[in-house]
C-alpha positions in Angstrom: 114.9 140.6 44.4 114.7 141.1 48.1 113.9 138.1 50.1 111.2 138.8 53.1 114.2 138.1 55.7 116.4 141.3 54.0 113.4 143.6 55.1 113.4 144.9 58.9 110.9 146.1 61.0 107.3 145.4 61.7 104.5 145.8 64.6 106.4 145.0 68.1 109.5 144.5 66.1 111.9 144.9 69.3 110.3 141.8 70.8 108.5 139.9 67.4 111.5 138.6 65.3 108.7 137.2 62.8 105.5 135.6 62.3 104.4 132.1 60.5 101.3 130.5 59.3 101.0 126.9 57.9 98.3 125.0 56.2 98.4 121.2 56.2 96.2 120.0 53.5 96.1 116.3 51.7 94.8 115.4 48.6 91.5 113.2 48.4 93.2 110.7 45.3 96.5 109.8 47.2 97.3 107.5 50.3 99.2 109.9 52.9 102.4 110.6 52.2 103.8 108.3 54.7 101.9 105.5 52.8 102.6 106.2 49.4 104.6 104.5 47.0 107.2 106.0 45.2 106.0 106.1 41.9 102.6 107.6 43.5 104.7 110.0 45.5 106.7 111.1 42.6 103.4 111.7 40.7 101.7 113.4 43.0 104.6 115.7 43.6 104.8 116.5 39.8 101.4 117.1 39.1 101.1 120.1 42.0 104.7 121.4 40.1 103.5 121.0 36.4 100.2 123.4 37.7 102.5 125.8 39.6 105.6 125.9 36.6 102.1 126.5 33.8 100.4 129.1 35.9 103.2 130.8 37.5 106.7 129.8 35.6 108.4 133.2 37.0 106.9 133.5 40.0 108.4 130.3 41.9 111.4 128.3 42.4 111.0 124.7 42.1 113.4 122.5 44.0 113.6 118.6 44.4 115.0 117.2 47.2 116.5 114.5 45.8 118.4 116.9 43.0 119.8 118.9 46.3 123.6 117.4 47.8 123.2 117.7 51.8 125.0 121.0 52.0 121.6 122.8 49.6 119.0 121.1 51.6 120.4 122.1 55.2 120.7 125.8 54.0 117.1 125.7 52.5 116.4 124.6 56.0 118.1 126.6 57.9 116.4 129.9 56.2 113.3 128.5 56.8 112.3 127.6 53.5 111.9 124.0 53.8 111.3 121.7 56.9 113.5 118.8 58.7 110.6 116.7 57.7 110.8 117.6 54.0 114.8 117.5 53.8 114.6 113.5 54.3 112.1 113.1 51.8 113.6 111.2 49.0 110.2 111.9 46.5 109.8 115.7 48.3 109.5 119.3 46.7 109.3 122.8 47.7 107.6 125.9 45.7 109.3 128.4 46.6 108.6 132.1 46.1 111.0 134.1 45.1 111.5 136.5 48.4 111.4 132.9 50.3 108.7 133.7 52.4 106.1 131.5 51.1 106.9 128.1 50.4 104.8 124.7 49.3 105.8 121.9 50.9 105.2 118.8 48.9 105.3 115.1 50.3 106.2 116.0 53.5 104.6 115.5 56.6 101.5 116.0 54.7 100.9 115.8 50.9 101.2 119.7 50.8 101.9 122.3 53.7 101.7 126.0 52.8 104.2 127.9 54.8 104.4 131.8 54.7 107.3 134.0 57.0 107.0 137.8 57.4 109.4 140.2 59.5 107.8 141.7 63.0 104.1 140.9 64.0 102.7 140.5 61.3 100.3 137.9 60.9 96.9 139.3 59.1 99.5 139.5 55.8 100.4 135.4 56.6 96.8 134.3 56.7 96.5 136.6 53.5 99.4 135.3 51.1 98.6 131.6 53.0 95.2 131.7 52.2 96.1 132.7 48.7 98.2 130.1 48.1 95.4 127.7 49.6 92.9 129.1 47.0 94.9 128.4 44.6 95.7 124.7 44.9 92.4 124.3 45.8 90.9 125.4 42.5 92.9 122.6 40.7 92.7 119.9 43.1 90.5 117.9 45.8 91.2 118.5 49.3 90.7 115.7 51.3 87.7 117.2 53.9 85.1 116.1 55.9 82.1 118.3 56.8 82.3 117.4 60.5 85.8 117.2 61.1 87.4 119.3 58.9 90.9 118.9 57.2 92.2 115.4 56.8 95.8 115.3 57.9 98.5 112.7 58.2 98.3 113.7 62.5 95.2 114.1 64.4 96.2 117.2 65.9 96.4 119.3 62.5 92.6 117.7 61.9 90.2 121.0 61.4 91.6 124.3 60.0 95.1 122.5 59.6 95.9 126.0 60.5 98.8 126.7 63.0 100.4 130.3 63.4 103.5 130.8 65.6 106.0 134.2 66.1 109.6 133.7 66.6 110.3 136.2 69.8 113.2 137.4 71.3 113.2 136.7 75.2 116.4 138.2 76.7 114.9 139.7 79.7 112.5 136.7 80.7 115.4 134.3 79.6 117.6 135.9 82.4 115.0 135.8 85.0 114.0 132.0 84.3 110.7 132.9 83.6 110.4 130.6 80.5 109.1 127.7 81.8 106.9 129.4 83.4 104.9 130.8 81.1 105.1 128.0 78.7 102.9 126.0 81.8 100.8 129.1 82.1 99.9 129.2 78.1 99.8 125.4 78.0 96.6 125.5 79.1 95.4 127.8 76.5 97.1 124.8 73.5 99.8 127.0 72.9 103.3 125.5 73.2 106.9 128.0 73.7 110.2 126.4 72.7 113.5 127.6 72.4 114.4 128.0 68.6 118.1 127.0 69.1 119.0 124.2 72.0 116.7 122.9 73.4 114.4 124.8 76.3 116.9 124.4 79.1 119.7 124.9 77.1 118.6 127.3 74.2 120.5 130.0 72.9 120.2 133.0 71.4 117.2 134.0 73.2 114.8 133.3 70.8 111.7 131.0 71.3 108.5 129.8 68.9 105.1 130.4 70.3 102.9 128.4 68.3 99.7 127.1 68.5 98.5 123.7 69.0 94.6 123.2 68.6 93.2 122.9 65.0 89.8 121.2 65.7 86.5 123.5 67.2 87.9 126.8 66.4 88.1 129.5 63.4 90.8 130.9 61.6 90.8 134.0 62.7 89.6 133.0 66.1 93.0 130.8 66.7 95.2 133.4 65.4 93.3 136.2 67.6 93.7 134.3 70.7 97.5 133.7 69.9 98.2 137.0 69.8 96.2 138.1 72.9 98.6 136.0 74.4 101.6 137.3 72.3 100.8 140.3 73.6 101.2 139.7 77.3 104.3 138.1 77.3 105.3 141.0 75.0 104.3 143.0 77.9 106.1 141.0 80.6 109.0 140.9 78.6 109.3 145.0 78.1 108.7 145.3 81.9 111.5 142.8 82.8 114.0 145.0 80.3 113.3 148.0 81.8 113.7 146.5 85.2 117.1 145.1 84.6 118.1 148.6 82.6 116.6 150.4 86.1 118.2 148.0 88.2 122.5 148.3 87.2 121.7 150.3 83.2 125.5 150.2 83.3 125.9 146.9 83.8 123.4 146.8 80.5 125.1 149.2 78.7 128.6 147.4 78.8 126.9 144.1 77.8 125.7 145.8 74.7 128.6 147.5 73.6 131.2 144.9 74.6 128.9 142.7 72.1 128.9 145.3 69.3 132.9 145.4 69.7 133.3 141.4 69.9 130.8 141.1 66.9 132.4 143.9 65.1 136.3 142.4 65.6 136.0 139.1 66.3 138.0 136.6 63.8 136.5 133.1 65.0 132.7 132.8 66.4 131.2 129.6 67.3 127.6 130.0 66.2 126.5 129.9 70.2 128.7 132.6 70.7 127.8 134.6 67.7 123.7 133.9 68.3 124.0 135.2 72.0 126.3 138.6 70.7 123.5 138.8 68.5 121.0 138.9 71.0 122.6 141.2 73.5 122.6 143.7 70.2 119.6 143.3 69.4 118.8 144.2 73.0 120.6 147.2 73.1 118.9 148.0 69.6 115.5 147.7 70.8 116.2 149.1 74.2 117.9 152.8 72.7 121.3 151.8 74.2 122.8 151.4 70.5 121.7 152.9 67.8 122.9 152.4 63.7 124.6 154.9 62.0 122.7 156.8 59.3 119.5 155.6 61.4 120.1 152.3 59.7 117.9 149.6 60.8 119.7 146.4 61.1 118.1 143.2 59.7 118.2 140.5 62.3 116.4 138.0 60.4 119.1 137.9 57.8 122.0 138.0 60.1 120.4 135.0 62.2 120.0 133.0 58.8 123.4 133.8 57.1 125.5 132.7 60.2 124.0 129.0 60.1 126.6 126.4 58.9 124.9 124.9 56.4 124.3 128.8 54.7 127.8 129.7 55.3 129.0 126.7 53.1 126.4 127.5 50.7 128.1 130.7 49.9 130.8 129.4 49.4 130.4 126.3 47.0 131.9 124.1 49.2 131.8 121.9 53.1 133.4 123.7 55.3 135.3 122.5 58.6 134.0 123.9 61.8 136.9 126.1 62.3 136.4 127.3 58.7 132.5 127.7 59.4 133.7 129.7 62.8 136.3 132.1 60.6 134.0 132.5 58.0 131.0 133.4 60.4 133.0 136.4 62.3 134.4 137.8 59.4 130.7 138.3 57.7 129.3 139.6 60.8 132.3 142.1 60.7 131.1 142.8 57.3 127.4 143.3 57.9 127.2 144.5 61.7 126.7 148.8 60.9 128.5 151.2 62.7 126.8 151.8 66.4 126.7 155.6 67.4 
């Protein structure tokens, strides 16, 4: 079966690298999780996978953190599957679906956190499958809600919807022009945060950065998500005009930055993953920008390439830890496998 990050494409694809919506819910008969016991953990846990495994035993894949070694639960969260939180939980468990894109986190931050990923800008079919999902588990169990406030969560900023949505966004352009800080002081003030996906902010690479929002109390749904991507959509803007600029400005400067980066990518024998994330952005660049182009009008998925070159996924595929100068051969020689021939 496909998993959602083999597919390619989506709305704003050349900028929008994906979009994600999360649910933090609790349940009304259990401390929160940071409270409970193990026994009560370990209960609560199984009683959410006994429902899922009855109503949906083909649907899902259920996974226990404590039956993972190191190596399964870093590659679960380095696809995205699972979160940092949730691979240190000794009692936690994921429901995963079986493209990956929607998973049930369980005795994690919260008692349950509904997580959904799809390629591009693409967030009306998030709230959909999240909401779903949300239905679902609410049928068989009791939220713990309040009519005034909302959602109870384990932190006071999730209290309301519990709702937050975020896209993953590739920011060459405005990256190069140090506008990034910028803007993340400019949409601070609207509770929505940017942040480098890789690195840290001053030292991120790759290009890619998480816009997400922040406030959960006093507003809708569809009202937070609406004003996310009102604001998505200007820096989408900004960050067209600043390609085009810097094409206008030296395009063969641009041009030789892309296909030097196709030839590295495409020949390379050892790749550090910085190394290999910022090749990937400088193709993805020329991609989006018409410099390079796929054979056969091929449309290359980013979102699988980005997760298959983490360490942790690397020695997955292999059955065993790797060293780093392993991880670094074995990262160049799949990109040389998977990077199509540019025309």
């Amino acid at each position: 079966m496909y998993k959602w990050y083999d597919r390619s494409g989506g709305d704003n694809d050349d900028v929008v690298v994906s979009s994600r919506i999360r649910l933090a819910r609790n349940l009304s008969d259990y401390k929160f999780a940071s409270r409970l016991e193990e026994d009560e953990a370990e209960r609560m846990v199984n009683s959410v996978v006994e429902r899922f495994r009855k109503d949906y035993p083909e649907e899902y894949k259920y996974v226990f953190m404590n039956e993972c070694g190191e190596a399964q639960r870093n590659a679960l969260k380095e696809r995205r599957s699972v979160s940092s939180y949730l691979v240190k939980s000794r009692t936690g468990a994921a429901v995963i679906s079986k493209d990956e894109g929607t998973s049930i986190l369980l005795n994690a931050e919260d008692h349950i956190r509904i997580q959904v990923l799809e390629n591009g800008m693409n967030m009306p079919e998030c709230f959909r499958k999240a909401n779903e999902a949300d239905d679902y588990i609410d049928a068989n169990f009791d939220y713990a809600f309040d009519e005034k406030y909302g959602y109870k969560t384990t932190y006071p900023t999730n209290v309301g919807t519990g709702l937050k949505a975020g896209y993953t966004l590739h920011l060459p352009a405005l990256a190069d022009a140090k506008r990034i800080s910028q803007i993340g002081t400019e949409i601070g003030r609207f509770g929505i945060r940017i942040k480098a996906v890789y690195g840290d902010s001053e030292s991120g690479y790759g290009n890619l950065y998480q816009v997400s929002t922040q406030k959960t109390l006093g507003q809708e749904e569809r009202e937070i998500i609406k004003d996310l991507d009102d604001i998505v959509m200007q820096i989408i803007s900004q960050e067209r005009e600043q390609r085009r600029f810097r094409y206008e400005k030296d395009k063969y400067a641009a041009e030789d930055m892309a296909y030097k980066s196709y030839g590295v990518l495409r020949y390379a024998r050892k790749l550090s993953l910085r190394d290999a994330m910022s090749l990937l952005s400088e193709l993805m660049l020329g991609m989006s920008t018409g410099i390079l182009a796929a054979g056969n009008s091929e449309h290359i998925a980013f979102n699988k390439l980005l997760a298959d070159i983490q360490p942790a996924v690397l020695g997955s595929s292999v059955g065993r830890d790797l060293s780093v100068d392993e991880t670094d051969v074995l990262r160049a020689q799949y990109l040389r496998n998977n990077i199509p021939e540019i025309i």
